[in-house]
Chimera marker file (.cmm) of the C-alpha trace (Angstrom):
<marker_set name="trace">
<marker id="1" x="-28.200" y="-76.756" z="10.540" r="1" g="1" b="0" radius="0.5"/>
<marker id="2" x="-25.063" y="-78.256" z="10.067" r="1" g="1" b="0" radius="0.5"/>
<marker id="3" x="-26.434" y="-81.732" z="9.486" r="1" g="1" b="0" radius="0.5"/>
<marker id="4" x="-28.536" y="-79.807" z="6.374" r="1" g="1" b="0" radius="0.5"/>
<marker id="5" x="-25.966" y="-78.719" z="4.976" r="1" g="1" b="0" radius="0.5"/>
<marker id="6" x="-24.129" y="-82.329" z="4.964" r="1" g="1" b="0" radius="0.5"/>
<marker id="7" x="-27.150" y="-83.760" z="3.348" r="1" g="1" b="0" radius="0.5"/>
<marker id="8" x="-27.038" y="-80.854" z="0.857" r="1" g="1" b="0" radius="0.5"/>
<marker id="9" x="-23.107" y="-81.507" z="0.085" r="1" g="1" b="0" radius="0.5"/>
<marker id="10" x="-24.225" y="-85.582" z="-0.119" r="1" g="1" b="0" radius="0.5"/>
<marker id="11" x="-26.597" y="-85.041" z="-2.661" r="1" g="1" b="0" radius="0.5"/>
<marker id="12" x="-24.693" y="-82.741" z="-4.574" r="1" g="1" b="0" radius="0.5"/>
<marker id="13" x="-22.047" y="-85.598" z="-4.802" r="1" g="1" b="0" radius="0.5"/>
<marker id="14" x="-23.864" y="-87.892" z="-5.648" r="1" g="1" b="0" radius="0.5"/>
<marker id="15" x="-25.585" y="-85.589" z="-8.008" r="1" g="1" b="0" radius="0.5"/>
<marker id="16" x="-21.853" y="-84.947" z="-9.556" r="1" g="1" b="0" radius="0.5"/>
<marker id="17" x="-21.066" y="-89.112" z="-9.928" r="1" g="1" b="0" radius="0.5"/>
<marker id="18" x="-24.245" y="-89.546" z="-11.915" r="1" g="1" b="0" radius="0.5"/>
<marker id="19" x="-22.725" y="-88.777" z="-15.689" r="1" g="1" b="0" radius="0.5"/>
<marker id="20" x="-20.237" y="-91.081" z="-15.064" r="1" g="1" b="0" radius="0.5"/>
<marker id="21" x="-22.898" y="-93.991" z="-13.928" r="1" g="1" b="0" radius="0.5"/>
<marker id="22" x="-25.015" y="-93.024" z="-17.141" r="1" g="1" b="0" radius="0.5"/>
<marker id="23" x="-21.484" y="-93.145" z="-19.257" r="1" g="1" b="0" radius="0.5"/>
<marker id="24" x="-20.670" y="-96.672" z="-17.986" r="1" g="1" b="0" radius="0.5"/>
<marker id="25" x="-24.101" y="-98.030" z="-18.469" r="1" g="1" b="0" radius="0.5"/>
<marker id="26" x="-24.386" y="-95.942" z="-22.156" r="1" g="1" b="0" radius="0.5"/>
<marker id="27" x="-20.265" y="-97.468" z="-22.941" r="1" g="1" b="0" radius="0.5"/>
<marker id="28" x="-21.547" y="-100.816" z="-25.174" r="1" g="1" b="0" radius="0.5"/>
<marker id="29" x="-23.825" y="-98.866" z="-27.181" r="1" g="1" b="0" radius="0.5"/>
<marker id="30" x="-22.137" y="-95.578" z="-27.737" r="1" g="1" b="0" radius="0.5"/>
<marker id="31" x="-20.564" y="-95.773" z="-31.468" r="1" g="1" b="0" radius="0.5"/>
<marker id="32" x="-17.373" y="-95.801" z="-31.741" r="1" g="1" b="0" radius="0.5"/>
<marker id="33" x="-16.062" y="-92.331" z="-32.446" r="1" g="1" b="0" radius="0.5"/>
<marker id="34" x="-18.415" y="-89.835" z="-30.436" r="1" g="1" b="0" radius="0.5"/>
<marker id="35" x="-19.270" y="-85.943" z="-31.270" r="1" g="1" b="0" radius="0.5"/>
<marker id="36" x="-17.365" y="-83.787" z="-28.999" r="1" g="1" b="0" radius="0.5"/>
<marker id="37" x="-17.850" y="-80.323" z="-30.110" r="1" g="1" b="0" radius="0.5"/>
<marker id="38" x="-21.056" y="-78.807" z="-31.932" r="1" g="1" b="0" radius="0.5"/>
<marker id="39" x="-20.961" y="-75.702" z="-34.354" r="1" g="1" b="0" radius="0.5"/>
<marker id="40" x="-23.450" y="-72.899" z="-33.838" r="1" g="1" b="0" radius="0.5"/>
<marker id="41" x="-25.668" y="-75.080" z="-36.274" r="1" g="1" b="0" radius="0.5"/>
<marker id="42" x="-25.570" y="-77.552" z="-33.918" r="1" g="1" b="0" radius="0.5"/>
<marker id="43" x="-23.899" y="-79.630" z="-36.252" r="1" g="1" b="0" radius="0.5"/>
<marker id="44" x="-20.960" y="-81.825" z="-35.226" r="1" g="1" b="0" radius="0.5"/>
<marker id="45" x="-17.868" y="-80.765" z="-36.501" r="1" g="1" b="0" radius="0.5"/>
<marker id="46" x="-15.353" y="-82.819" z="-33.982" r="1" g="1" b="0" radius="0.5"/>
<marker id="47" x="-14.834" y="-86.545" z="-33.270" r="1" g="1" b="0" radius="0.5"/>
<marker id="48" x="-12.985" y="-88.771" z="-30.978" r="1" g="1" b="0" radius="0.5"/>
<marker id="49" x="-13.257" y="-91.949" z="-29.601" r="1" g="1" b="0" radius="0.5"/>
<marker id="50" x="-15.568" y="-92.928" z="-26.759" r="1" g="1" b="0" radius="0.5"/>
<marker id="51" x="-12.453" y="-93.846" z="-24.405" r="1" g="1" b="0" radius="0.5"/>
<marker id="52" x="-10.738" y="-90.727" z="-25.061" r="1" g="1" b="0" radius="0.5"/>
<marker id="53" x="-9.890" y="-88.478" z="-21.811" r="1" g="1" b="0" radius="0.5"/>
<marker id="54" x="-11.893" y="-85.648" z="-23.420" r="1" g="1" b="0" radius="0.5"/>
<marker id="55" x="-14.984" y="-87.889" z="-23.086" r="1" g="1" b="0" radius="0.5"/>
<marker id="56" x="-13.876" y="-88.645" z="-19.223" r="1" g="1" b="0" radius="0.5"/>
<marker id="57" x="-13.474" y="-84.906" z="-18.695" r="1" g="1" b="0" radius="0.5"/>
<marker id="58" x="-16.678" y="-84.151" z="-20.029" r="1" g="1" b="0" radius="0.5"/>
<marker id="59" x="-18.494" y="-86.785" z="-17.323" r="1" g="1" b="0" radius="0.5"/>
<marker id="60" x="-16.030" y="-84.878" z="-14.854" r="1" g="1" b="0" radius="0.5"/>
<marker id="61" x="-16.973" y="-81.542" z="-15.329" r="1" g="1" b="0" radius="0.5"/>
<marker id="62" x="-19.800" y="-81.946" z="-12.704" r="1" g="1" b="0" radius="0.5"/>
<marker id="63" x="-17.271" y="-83.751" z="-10.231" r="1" g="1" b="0" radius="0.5"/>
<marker id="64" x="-14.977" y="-80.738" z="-10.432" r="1" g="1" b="0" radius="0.5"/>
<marker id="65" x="-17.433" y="-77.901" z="-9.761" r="1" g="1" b="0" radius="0.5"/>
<marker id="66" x="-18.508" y="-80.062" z="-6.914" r="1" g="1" b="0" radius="0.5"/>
<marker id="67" x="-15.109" y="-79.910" z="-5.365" r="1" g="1" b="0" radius="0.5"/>
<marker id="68" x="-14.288" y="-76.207" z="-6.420" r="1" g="1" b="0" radius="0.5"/>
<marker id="69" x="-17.676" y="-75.224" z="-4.475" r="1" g="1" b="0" radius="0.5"/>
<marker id="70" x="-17.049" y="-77.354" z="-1.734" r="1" g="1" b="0" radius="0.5"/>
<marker id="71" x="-13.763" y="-75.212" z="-1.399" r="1" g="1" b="0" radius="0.5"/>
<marker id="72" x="-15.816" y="-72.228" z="-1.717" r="1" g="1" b="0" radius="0.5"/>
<marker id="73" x="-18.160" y="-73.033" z="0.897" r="1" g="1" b="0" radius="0.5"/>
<marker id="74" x="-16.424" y="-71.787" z="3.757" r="1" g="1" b="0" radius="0.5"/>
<marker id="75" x="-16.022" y="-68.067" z="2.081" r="1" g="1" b="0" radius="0.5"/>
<marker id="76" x="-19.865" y="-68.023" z="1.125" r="1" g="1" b="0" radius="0.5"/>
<marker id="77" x="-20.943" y="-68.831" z="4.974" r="1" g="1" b="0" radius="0.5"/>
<marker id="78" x="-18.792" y="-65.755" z="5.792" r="1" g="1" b="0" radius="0.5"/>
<marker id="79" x="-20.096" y="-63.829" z="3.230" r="1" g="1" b="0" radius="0.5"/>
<marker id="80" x="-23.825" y="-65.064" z="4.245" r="1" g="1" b="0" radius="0.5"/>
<marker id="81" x="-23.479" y="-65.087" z="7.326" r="1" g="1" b="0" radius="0.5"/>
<marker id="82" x="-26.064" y="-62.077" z="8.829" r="1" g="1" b="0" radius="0.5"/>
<marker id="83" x="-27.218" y="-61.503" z="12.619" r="1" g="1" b="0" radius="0.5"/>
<marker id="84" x="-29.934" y="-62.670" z="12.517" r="1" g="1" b="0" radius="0.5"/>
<marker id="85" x="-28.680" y="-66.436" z="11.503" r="1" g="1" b="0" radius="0.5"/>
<marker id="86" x="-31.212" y="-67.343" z="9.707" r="1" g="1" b="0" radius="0.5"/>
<marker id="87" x="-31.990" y="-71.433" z="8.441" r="1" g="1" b="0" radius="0.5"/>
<marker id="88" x="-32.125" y="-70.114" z="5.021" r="1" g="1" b="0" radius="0.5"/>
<marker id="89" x="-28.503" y="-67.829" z="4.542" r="1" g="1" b="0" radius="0.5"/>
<marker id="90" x="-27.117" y="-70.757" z="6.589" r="1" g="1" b="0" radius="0.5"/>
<marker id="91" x="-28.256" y="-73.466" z="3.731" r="1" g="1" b="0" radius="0.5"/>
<marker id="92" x="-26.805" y="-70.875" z="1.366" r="1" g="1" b="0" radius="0.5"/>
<marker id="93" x="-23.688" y="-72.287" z="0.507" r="1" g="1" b="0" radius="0.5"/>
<marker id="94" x="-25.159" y="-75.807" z="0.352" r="1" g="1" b="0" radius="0.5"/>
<marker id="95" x="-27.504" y="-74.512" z="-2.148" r="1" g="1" b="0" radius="0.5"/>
<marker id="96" x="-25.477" y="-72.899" z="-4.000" r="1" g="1" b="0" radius="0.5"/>
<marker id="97" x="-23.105" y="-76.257" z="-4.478" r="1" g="1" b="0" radius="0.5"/>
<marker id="98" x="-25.936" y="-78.105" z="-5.018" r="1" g="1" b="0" radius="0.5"/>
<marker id="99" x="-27.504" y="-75.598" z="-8.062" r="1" g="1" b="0" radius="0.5"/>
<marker id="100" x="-23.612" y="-75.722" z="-9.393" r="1" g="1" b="0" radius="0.5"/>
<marker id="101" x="-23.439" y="-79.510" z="-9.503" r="1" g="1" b="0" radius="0.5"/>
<marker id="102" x="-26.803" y="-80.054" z="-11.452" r="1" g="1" b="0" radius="0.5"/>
<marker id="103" x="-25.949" y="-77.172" z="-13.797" r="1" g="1" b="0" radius="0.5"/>
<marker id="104" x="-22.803" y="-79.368" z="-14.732" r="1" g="1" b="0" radius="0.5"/>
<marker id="105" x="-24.276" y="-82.467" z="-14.209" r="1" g="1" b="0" radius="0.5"/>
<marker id="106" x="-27.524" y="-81.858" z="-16.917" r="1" g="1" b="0" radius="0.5"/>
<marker id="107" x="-24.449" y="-80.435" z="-19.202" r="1" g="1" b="0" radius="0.5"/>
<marker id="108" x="-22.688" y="-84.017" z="-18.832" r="1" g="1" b="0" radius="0.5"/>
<marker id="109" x="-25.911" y="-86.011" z="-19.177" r="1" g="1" b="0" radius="0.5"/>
<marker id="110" x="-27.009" y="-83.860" z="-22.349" r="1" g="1" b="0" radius="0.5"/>
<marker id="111" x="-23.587" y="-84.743" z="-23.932" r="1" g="1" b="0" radius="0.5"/>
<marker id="112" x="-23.898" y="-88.407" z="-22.999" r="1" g="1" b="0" radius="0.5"/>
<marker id="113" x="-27.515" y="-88.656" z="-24.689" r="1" g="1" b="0" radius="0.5"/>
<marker id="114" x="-26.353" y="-86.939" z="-27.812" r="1" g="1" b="0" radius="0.5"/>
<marker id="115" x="-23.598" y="-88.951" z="-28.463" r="1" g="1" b="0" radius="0.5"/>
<link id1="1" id2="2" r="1" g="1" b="0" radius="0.2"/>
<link id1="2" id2="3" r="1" g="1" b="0" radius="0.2"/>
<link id1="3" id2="4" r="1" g="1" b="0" radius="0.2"/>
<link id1="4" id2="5" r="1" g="1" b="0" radius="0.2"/>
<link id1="5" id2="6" r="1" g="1" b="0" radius="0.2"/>
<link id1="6" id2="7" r="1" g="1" b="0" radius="0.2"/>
<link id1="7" id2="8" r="1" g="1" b="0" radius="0.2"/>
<link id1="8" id2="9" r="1" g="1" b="0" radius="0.2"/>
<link id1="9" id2="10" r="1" g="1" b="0" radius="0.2"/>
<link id1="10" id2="11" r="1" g="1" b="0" radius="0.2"/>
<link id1="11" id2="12" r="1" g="1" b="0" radius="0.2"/>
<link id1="12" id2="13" r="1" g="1" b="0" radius="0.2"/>
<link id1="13" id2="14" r="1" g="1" b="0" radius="0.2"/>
<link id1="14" id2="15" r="1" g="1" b="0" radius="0.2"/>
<link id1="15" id2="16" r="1" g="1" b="0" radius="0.2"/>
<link id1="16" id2="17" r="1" g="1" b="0" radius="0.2"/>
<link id1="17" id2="18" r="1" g="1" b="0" radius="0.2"/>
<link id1="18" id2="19" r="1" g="1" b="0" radius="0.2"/>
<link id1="19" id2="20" r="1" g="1" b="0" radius="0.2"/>
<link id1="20" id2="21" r="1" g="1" b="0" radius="0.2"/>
<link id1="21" id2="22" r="1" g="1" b="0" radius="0.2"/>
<link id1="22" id2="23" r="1" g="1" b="0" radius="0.2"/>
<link id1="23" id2="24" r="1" g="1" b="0" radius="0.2"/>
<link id1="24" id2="25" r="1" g="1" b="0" radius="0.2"/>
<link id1="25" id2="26" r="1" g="1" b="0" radius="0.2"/>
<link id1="26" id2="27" r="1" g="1" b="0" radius="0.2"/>
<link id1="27" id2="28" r="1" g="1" b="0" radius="0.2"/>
<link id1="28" id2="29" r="1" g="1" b="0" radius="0.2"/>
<link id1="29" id2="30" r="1" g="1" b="0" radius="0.2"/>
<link id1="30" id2="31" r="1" g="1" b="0" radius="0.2"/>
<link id1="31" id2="32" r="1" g="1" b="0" radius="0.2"/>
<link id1="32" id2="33" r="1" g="1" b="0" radius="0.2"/>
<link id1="33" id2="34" r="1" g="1" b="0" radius="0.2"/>
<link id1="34" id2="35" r="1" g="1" b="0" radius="0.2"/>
<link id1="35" id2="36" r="1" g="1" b="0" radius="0.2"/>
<link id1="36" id2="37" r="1" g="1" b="0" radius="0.2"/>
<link id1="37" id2="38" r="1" g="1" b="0" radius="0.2"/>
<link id1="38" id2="39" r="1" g="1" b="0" radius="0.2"/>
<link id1="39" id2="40" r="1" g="1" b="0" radius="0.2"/>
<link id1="40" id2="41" r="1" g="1" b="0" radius="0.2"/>
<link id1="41" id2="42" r="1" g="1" b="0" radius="0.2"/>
<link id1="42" id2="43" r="1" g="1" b="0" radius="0.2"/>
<link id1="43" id2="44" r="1" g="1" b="0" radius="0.2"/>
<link id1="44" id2="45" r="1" g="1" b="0" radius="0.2"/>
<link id1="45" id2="46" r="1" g="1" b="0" radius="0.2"/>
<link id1="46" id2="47" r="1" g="1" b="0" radius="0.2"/>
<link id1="47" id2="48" r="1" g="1" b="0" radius="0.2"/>
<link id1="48" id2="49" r="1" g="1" b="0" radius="0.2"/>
<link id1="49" id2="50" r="1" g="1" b="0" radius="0.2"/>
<link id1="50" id2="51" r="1" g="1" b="0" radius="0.2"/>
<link id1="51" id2="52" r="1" g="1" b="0" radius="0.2"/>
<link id1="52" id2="53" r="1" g="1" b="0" radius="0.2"/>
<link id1="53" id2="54" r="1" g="1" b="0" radius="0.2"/>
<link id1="54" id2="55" r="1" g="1" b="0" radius="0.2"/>
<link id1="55" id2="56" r="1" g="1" b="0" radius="0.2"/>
<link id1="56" id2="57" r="1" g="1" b="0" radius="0.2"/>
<link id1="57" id2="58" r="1" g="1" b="0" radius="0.2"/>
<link id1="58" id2="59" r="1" g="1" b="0" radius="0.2"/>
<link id1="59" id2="60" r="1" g="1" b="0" radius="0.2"/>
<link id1="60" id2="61" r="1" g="1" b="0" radius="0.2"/>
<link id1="61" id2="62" r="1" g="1" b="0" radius="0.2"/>
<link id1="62" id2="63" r="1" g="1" b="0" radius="0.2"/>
<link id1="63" id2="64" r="1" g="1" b="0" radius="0.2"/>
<link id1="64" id2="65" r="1" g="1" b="0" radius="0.2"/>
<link id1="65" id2="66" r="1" g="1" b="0" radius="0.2"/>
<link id1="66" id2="67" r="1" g="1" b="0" radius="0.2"/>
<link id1="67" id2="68" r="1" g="1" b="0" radius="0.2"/>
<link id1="68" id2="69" r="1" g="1" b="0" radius="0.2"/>
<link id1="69" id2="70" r="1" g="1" b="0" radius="0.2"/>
<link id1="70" id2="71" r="1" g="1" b="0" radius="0.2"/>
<link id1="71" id2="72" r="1" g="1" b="0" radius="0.2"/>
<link id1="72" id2="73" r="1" g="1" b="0" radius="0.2"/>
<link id1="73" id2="74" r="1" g="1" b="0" radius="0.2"/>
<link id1="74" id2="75" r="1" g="1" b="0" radius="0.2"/>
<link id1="75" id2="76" r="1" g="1" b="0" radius="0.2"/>
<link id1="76" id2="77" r="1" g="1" b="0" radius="0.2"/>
<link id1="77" id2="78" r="1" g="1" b="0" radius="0.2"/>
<link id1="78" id2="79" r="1" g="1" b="0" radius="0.2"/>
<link id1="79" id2="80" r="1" g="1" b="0" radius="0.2"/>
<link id1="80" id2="81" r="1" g="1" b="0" radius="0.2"/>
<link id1="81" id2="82" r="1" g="1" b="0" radius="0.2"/>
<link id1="82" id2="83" r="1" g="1" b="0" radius="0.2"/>
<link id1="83" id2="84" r="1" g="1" b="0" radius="0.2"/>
<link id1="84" id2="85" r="1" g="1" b="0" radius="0.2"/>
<link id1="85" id2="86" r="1" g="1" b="0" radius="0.2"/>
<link id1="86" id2="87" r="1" g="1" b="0" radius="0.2"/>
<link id1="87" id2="88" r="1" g="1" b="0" radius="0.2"/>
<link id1="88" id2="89" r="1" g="1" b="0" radius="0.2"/>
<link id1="89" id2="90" r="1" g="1" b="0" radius="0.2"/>
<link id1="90" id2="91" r="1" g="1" b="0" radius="0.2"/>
<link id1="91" id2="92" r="1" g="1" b="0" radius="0.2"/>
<link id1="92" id2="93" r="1" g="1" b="0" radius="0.2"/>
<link id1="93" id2="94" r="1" g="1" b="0" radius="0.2"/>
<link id1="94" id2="95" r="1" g="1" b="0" radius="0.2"/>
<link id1="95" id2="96" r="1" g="1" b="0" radius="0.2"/>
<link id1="96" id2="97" r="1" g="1" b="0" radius="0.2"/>
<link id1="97" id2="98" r="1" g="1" b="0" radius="0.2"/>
<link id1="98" id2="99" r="1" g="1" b="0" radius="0.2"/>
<link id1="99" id2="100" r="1" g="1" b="0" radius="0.2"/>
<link id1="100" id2="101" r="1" g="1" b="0" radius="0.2"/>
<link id1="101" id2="102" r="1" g="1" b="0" radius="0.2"/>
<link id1="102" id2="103" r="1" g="1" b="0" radius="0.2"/>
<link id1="103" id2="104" r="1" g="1" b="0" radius="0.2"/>
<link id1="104" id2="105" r="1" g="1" b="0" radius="0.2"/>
<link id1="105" id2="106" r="1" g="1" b="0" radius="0.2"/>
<link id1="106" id2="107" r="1" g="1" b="0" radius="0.2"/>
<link id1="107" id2="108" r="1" g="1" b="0" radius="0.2"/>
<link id1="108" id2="109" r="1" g="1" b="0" radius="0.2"/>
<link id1="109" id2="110" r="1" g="1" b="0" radius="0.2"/>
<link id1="110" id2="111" r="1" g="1" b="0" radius="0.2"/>
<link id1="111" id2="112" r="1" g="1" b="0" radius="0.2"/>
<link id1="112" id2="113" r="1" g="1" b="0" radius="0.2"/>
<link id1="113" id2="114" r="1" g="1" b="0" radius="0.2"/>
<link id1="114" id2="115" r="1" g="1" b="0" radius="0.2"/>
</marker_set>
C-alpha cells in the first residue's frame, strides 16, 4: 500500500506544478497588466503586472497545499488508521492530498485562463 500512496503523492505534485507550466506557456500572450481580484460582479476591480509576485503566488497556491498536506499526512494515517487496515482508509491521506491539490490547482488554472 505504501507504493499507492507514493503514486498518489506523485501525481498530486505533479498535479500542483501544472499552473505554473500553463503560466509559462500563457507568459507571451498574457497582456500586460493582468486582473488579480474580481468584485462580487465578477468584474475586475484590481490590476498588476503579469511578473508581479502576486501572479507567482497565485500559480503557487496549489504547490503550497501540496506541501501543507504532505505534512499532514502522517496525522491523517493515525487518525485513519482502523483494525481492520483496510486498502481504502490506508489511501486516505493520499486522497485527501490529492483532492486538496486539484482544488488549488483548477483555482490557479481558472485565474490563468481569465487573465
Amino acid at each position: 500500500m505504501r507504493s499507492r500512496l507514493n503514486i498518489l503523492n506523485l501525481f498530486s505534485f505533479l498535479l500542483s506544478i501544472v499552473p505554473f507550466v500553463i503560466y509559462l506557456f500563457l507568459y507571451p500572450t498574457m497582456p500586460r497588466n493582468v486582473a488579480i481580484h474580481y468584485n462580487i460582479n465578477d468584474v475586475a476591480d484590481r490590476f498588476v503586472d503579469k511578473s508581479s509576485p502576486e501572479v507567482w503566488l497565485l500559480c503557487a497556491l496549489s504547490f503550497i497545499a501540496f506541501v501543507i498536506m504532505l505534512f499532514l499526512q502522517p496525522f491523517l494515517r493515525r487518525q485513519f488508521k482502523s483494525e481492520e487496515s483496510s486498502a481504502i482508509m490506508e489511501s486516505l491521506p493520499g486522497l485527501f492530498t490529492l483532492l486538496i491539490t486539484l482544488v488549488f490547482s483548477i483555482l490557479g488554472i481558472c485565474f490563468l485562463l481569465k487573465a
